[in-house]
N, C-alpha and C positions, 0 to 999 in steps of 0.2 A: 295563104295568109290567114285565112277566116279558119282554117282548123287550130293552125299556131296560137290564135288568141282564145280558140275556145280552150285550149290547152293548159293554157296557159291560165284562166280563169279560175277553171278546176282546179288548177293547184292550190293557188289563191284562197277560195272558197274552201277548201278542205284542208286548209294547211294544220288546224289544229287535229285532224283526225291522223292526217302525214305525221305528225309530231307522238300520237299514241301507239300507233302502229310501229314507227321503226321502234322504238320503246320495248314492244310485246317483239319485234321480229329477234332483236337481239337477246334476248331472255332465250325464247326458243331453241337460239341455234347451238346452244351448249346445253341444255338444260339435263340432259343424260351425261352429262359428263362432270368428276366428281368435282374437276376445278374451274367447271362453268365461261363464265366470260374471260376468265384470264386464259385462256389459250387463244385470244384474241391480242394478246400482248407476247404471250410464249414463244408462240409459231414466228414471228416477223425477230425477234430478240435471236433466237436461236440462229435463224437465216443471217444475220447479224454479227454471229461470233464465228460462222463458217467463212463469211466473207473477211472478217477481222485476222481468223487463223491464217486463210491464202496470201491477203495480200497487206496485211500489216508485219507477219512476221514470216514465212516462209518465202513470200515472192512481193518485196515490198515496191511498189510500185512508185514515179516519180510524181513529184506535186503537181497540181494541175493549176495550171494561172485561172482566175478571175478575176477580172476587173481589172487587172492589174496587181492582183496579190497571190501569192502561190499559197498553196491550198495542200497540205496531208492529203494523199490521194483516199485514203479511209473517209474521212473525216469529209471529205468530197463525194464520196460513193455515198454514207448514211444520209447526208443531208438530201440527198435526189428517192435514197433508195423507200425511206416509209409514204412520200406521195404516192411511190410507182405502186405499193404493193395495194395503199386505196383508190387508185385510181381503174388497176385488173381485177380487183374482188368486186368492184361495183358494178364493172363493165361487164363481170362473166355473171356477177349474181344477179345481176339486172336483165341482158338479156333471157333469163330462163324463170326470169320472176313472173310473168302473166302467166304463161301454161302451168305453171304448178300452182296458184293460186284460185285459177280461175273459181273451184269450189266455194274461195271465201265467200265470194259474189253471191252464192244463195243464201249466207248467212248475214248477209250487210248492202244494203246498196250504197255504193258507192261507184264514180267512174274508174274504168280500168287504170284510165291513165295517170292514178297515182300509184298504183303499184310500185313504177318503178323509183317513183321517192322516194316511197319510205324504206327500200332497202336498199338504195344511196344512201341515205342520211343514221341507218342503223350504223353502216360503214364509219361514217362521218364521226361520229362517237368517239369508236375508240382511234379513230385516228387525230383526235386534236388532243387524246389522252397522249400517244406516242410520240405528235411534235413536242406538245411540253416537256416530256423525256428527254428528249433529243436539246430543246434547247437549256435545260437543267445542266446534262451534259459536258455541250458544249462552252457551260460557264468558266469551269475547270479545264479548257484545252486552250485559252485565251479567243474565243469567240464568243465575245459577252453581247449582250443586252444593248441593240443598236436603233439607231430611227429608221432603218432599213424593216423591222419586222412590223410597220404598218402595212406595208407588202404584203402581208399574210393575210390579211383582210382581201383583198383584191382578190391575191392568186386563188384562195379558198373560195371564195364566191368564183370564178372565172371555171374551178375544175368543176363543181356542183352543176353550173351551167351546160358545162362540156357533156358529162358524165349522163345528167339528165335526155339532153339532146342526142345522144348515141344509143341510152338503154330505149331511147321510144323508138328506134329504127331497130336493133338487134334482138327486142322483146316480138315487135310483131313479125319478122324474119323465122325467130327461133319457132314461135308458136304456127304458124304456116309449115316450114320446113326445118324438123326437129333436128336434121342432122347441119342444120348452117350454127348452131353451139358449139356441136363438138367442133366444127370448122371452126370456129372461131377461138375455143379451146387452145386450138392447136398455134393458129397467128400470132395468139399471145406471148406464147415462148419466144418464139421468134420476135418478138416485137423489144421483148428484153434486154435484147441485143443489141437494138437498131433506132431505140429511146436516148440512148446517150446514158443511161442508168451506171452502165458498168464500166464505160470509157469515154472520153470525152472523143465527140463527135470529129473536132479541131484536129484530131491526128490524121482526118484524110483531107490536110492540107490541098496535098497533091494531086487530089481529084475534087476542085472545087464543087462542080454542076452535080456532082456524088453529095457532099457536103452537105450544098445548101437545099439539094432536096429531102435531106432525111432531118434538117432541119424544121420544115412545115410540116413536120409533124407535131398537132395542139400538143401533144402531151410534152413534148421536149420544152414545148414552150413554157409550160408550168411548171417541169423538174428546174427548167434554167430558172425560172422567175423563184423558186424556194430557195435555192443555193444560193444567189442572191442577197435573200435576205437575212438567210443563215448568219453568213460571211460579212454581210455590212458594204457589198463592194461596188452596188448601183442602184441606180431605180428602174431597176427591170425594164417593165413595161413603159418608162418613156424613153430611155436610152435605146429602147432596139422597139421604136414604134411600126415600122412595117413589121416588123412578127405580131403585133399587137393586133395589127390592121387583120393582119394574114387570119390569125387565131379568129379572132369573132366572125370574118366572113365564113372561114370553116362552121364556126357552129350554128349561126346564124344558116347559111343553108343545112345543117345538119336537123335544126328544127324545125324549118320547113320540111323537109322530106319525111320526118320522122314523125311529125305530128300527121300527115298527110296521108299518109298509110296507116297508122294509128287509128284515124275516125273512119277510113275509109275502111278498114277490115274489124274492125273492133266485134262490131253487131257477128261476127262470123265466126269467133274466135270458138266460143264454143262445139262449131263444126268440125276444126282440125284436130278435136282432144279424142 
């Protein structure tokens, strides 16, 4: 508990250096390339028009109910599909944010364990540029402007939470043992699968105890709680309060562990480079 709050403190106290940082991180990461930050918008658009080609007109897929409304299975895939893509870019760039940084360290002091913010929140960026997208959109396909997208408030804070609490366990993992990345690398694809991203969960009716546990998975919680608000069709998070409960016990122990091994190996970190 007493690492969590110191952890938690330093965010706190350095939140405006978190705020310059992801700033300079996202400049960075195109900065050799001729069209800079928009291949932060390209890349996920294109992924976008591959899944529009498959299964909006070659293999069109059937509507998927929420809430009680049937749902364009497209139109149900984009709305889950730009979380998922910030919520693996965080989770993989985050994990491998301390060991590649560590050098900043002799140029600035600050505590390690904001790294992994400010390249969440670099993320974070362009992705509430790509919700607006999405919901500009979805103005045009009759999914307008509902009281449902105060939601977004929530669930945005709730993945930030998630995200942060997972890269301080898979940063200090990766930086100890460099090949649990590429391990993790690999879970990600697979997890694509197994998120509810590309098919709704609800078709393995027939195997409930299958179901409900690929359910507690936090991230499906978030994709569910977007779509959501997308579509106008609940209040997420109080209509299905045992997933709520589920989600924060999840990450709530995620930042205890993660902060925990954080303070407890930090001082060492430089020894595994």
């Amino acid at each position: 508990m007493k690492s969590a709050v110191r952890v938690l403190k330093e965010q706190i106290d350095h939140f405006y250096l978190i705020r310059r940082l992801s700033f300079y991180e996202l400049k960075s990461k195109n900065r050799n390339n001729y069209l800079g930050q928009s291949w932060e918008l390209i890349n996920p658009a294109i992924q976008m028009l591959i899944y529009w080609f498959v299964f909006g007109t070659i293999r069109n897929r059937a509507p998927v109910e929420m809430g009680g409304t049937e749902v364009t299975f497209f139109y149900w895939l984009a709305a889950g599909f730009f979380i998922w893509t910030f919520c693996s870019a965080s989770i993989l760039q985050g994990s491998r944010s301390i060991y590649t940084r560590v050098k900043l360290l002799s140029k600035m002091n600050f505590p390690m364990s904001i790294i992994p913010s400010f390249v969440i929140l670099s993320n974070f960026y362009m992705h509430l540029i790509l919700i607006g997208i999405t919901m500009i959109c979805f103005q045009f396909v009759g999914f307008y402007v509902n009281i449902y997208y105060l939601q977004f408030i929530y669930f945005m804070f709730a993945a930030l939470i998630l995200l942060f609490a997972i890269s301080l366990v898979t940063s200090t993992l990766s930086t100890i043992v460099r090949d649990f990345h590429m391990f993790l690398s690999a879970t990600f694809r697979m997890l694509l699968y197994l998120s509810g991203v590309l098919w709704p969960l609800t078709m393995l009716s027939d195997f409930p105890f299958l179901m409900k546990l690929m359910m507690l998975n936090p991230l499906y919680y978030i994709i569910q709680g977007y779509r959501a608000a997308f579509f106008g069709t609940e209040w997420y998070f109080i209509t299905h309060w045992e997933a709520t409960l589920i989600f924060w016990a999840v990450v709530i122990v995620l930042l205890l562990v993660g902060s925990a091994l954080h303070v407890r190996f930090r001082r060492h970190f430089i020894d595994f480079l």
